[in-house]
C-alpha positions in Angstrom: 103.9 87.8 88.9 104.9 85.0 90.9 106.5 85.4 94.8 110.3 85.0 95.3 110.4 81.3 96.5 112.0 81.9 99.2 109.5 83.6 100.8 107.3 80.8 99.7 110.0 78.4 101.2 109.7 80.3 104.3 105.9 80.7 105.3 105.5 76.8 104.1 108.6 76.5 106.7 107.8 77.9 109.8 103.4 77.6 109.4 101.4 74.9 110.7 99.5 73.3 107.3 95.7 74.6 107.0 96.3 77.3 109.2 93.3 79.1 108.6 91.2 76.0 108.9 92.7 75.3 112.1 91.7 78.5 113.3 88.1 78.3 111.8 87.5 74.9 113.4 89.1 76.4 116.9 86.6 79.8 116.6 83.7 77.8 116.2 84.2 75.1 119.3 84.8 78.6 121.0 81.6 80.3 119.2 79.8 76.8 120.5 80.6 77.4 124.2 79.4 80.3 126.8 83.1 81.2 127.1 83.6 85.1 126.7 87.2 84.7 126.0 89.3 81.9 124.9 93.3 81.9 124.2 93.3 79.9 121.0 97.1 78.9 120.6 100.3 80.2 121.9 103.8 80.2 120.9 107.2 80.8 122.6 110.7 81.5 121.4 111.7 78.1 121.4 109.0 77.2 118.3 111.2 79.6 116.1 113.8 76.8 115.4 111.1 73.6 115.7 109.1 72.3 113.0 105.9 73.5 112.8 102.9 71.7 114.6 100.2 70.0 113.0 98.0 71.7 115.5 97.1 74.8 117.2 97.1 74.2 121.1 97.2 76.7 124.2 100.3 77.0 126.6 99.8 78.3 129.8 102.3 80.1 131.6 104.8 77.9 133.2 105.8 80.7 135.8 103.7 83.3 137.9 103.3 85.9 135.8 103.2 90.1 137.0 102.1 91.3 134.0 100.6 91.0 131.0 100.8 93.3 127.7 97.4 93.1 126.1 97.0 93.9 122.3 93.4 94.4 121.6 92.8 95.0 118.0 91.2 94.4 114.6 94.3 93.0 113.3 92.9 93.9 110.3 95.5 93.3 109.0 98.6 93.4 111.7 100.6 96.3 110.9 104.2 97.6 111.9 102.6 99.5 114.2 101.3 97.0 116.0 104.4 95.6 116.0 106.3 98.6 117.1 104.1 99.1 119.5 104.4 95.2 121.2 108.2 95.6 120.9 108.5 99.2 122.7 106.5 97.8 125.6 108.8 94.5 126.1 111.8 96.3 126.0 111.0 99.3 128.4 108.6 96.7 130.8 111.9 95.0 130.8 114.1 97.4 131.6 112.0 98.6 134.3 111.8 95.5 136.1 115.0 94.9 138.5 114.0 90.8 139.2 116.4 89.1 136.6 113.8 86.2 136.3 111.1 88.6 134.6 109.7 87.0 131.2 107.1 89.3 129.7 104.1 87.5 128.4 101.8 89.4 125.8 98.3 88.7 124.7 96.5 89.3 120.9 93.4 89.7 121.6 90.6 89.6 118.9 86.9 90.5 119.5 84.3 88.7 117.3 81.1 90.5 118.6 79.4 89.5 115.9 80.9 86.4 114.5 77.8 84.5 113.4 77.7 87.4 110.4 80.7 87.6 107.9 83.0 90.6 108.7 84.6 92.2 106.1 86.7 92.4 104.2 89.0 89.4 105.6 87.2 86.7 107.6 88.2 86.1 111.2 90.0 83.0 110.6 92.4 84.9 108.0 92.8 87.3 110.8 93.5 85.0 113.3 96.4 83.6 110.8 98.1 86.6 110.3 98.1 87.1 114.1 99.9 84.1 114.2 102.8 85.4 112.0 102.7 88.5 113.3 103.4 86.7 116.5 106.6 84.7 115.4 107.2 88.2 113.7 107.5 89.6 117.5 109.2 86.9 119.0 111.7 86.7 116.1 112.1 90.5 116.8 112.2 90.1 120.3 114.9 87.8 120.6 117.2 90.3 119.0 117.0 93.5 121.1 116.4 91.0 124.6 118.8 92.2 127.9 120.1 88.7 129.4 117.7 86.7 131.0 114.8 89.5 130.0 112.7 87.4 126.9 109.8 87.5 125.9 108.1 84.2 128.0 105.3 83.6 125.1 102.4 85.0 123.0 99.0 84.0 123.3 96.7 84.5 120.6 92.6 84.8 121.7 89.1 85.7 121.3 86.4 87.3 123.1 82.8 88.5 122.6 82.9 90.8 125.3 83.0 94.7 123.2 84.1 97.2 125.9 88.3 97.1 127.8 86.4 96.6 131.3 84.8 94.0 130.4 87.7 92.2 128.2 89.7 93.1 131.5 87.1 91.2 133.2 87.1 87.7 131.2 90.8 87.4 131.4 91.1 87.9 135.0 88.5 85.5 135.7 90.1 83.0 132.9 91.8 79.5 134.3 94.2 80.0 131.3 95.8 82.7 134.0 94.8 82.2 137.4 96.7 78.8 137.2 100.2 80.8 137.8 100.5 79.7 141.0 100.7 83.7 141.8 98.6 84.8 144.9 98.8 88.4 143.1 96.5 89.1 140.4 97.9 89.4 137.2 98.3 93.2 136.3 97.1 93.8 132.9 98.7 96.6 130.6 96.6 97.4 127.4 98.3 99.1 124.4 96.7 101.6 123.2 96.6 104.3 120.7 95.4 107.9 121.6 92.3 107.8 119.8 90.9 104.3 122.4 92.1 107.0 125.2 89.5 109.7 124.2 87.0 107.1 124.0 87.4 105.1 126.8 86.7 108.5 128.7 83.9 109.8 126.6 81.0 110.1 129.0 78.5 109.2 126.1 79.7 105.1 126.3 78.4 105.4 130.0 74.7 105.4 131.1 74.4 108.4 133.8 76.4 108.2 136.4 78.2 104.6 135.4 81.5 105.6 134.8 82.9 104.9 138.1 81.0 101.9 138.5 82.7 100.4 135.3 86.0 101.5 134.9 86.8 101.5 139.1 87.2 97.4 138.7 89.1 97.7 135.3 91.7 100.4 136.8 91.9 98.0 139.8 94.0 95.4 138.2 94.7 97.0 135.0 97.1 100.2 133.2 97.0 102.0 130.1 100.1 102.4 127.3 99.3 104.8 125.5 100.7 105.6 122.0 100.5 108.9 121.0 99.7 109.5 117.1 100.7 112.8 116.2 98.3 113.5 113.3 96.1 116.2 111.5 92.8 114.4 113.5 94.5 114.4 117.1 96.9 117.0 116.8 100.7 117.4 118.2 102.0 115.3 120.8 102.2 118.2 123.0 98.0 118.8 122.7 97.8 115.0 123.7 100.4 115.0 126.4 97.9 118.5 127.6 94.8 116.7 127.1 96.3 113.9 129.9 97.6 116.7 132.6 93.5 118.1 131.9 92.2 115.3 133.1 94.4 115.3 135.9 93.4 118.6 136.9 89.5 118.1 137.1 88.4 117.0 133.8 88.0 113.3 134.4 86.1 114.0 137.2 83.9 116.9 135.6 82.7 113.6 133.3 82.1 111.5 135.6 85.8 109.3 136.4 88.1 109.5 139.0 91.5 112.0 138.9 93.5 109.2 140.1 93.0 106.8 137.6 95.3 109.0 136.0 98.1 107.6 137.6 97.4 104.5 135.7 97.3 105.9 132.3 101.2 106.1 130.7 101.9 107.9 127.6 104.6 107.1 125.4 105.9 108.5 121.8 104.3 107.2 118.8 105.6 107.2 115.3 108.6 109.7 115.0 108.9 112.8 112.5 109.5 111.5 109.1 108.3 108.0 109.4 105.8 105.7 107.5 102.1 107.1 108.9 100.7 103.0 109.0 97.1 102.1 109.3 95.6 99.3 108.3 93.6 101.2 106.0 96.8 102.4 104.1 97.3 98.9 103.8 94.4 97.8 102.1 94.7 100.6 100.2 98.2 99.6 98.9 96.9 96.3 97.5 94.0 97.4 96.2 96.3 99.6 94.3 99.2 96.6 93.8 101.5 98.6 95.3 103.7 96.2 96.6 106.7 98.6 97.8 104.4 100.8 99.7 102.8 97.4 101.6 106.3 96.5 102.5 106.8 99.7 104.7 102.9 99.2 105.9 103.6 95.0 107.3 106.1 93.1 107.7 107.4 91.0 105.1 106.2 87.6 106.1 102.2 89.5 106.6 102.8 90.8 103.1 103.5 87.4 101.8 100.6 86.2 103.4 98.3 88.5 102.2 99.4 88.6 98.3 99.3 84.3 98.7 95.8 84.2 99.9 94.5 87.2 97.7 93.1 89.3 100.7 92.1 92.7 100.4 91.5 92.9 96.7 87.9 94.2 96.9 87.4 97.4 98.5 85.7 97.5 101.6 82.0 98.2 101.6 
């Protein structure tokens, strides 16, 4: 069955043509170069209401920035919680800031570890697309729940082949794309985060003997933790992750090898409320193997779901 045309109408409107050739022909110059991390193309609010470019281009920041709110994911697809996630950190990095001028910035970032081989079951360039629209998703969102002067400055799509948040943390600090602020500070990044990352990043197995402090002291130097709880079966009640947090504060971290006060740079916030949509992007590829369209709707947002029923993705199941 066909798709309403106006959500045809739409994408066509607001989408650069050949997106995902753009993107392919952008990830390999960037596979071409020693570069461990690239931003690919940005977008602000103001390319909501313009046609859209024939090109993909970078923007860096026009004004020092303080922060930026890192999304490091699969995108595999972009879900509503991603989204969810990106929006709850703008608006309480907002309110918490008291300097009128502060414009939040916020990074996708992508790792393509292995991009010589063909990841399944959508291609990077596909994914890099739908990061696209899931950023004019987030600015279109944003611009509806922004305080005064508080926006969102821009969202930077990129890529890195670095595998591990230290040395992501790394590659950006060191990037032009951000040191060219014309701040003296260095740019504080904040990486969102589900529950699950936290347990990992502090699993002593990822670290050779006694390499923990070594490797995270740098990252929790210049960079914080958002953590989204996910109240589930696997990692239990919000209450048991909120506990597992005040256990590493009181001797755990250092029992495997951290520091107690990075801690202090970890922030927990709630996750997905009682009685909403559990979204993975599992569940989503789940859904269209299964041409459930309703149950992708509440899973993406509508402009992701067009997306992925235009270009047929995720009709094969993984494997």
């Amino acid at each position: 069955m066909p798709l309403p045309e106006t959500n045809n109408s739409l994408m066509a409107r607001l989408l650069p043509p050949n997106l995902v050739s753009l993107f392919a022909q952008a990830l390999k110059s960037y596979q071409l170069s020693n570069a461990t991390f690239r931003v690919l193309c940005s977008l602000n609010p103001s390319s909501l209401s313009s046609p859209p470019p024939d090109s993909i281009s970078p923007q860096p920041p026009h004004t020092p920035l303080k922060e930026l709110l890192v999304l490091d994911s699969s995108f595999n697809p972009p879900t509503l919680a991603h989204l969810r996630m990106a929006l709850s950190a703008l608006t309480d990095h907002s309110r918490s800031s008291n300097d009128s001028s502060y414009k939040s910035r916020v990074l996708l970032l992508l790792a393509i570890n292995n991009a010589d081989k063909a990841p399944k079951p959508a291609v990077f360039p596909q994914r890099l697309a739908m990061m696209y629209i899931f950023a004019q998703d987030l600015l279109q969102s944003t611009s509806q729940i922004a305080e005064s002067k508080k926006e969102c400055e821009g969202v930077d799509i990129a890529v890195t082949t670095e595998p591990y948040f230290h040395a992501k943390s790394s590659a950006i600090a060191e990037s032009d794309f951000y040191r060219g602020t014309g701040s003296a500070d260095p740019i504080e990044q904040v990486y969102l985060t589900g529950f699950d990352t936290l347990i990992r990043i502090f699993n002593p197995k990822y670290y050779p003997s006694d390499a923990m402090t070594r490797v995270l002291d740098p990252f929790f130097a210049h960079s914080r933790l958002r953590v989204t709880m996910r109240p589930d079966a696997e990692w239990g009640r919000a209450s048991e992750q909120i506990a597992y947090l005040e256990k590493l504060r009181r001797g755990e971290l250092v029992r495997v090898g951290g520091r107690t006060e990075w801690v202090d740079r970890i922030e927990m916030v709630e996750g997905r409320k009682d009685g909403e949509e559990v979204v993975s992007s599992t569940k989503v590829r789940e859904a269209v193997l299964r041409q459930d369209w309703d149950a992708l709707k509440k899973l993406v947002s509508e402009r992701v779901t067009t997306w992925i029923r235009e270009e047929g993705l995720y009709t094969q199941a993984d494997g």
